[in-house]
C-alpha positions as CSV (number, residue, x, y, z in Angstrom):
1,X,0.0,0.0,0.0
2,X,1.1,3.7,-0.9
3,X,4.4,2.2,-2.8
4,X,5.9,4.7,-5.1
5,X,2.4,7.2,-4.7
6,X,3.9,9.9,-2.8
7,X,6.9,10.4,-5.0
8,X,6.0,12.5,-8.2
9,X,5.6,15.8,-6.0
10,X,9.1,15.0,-5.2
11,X,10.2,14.4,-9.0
12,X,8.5,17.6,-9.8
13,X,9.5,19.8,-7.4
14,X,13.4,18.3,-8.5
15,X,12.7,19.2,-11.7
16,X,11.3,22.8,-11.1
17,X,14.7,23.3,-9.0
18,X,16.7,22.2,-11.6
19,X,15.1,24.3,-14.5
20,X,15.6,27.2,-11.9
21,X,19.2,26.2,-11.2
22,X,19.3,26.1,-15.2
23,X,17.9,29.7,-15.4
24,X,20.0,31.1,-12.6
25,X,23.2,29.9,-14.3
26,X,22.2,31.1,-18.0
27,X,21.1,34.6,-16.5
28,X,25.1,34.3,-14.3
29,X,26.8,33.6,-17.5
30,X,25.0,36.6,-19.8
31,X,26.1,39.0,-17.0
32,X,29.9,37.4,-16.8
33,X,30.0,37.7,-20.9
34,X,28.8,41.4,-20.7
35,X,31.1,42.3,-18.1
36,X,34.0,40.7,-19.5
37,X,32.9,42.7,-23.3
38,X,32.4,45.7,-21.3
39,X,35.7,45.3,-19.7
40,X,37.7,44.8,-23.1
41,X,36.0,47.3,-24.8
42,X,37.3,49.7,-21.9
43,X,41.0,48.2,-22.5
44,X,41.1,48.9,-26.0
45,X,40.0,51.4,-25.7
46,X,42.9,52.6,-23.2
47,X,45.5,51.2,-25.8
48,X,43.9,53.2,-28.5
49,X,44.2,56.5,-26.8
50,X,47.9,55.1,-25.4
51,X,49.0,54.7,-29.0
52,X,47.4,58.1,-30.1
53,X,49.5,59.7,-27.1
54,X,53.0,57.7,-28.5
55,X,52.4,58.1,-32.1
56,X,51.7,62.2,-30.9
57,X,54.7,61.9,-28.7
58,X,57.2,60.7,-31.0
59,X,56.1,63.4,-33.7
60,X,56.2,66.2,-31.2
61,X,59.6,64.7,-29.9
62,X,58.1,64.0,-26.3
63,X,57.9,60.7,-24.6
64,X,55.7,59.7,-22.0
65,X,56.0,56.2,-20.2
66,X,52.2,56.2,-18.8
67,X,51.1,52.3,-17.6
68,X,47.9,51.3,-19.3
């Protein structure tokens, strides 16, 4: 008697956790990606303007020796 009847709420409730466990992690891995674009977009830029500073440096006969 009762063998096995009380465990679908279980499976489902497993399986809702899961799919939420799922979401979580999609929605922590879109934010990592944007932060990490974000982040190299600032970099380049920074080496863009660093190499507009050299290349005006070494036609203006100044050096400067700024860390990126």
């Amino acid at each position: 008697m009762g063998h096995g009847g009380g465990t679908g709420g279980t499976g489902e409730k497993m399986k809702e956790g899961a799919a939420k466990s799922v979401e979580k992690g999609k929605a922590t891995v879109d934010n990592s990606a944007r932060t990490a674009a974000r982040v190299a977009s600032e970099t380049g830029q920074k080496i863009k303007e660093k190499v507009k500073r050299t290349l005006s440096d070494h036609k203006t006969g100044t050096e400067t020796h700024d860390e990126l």
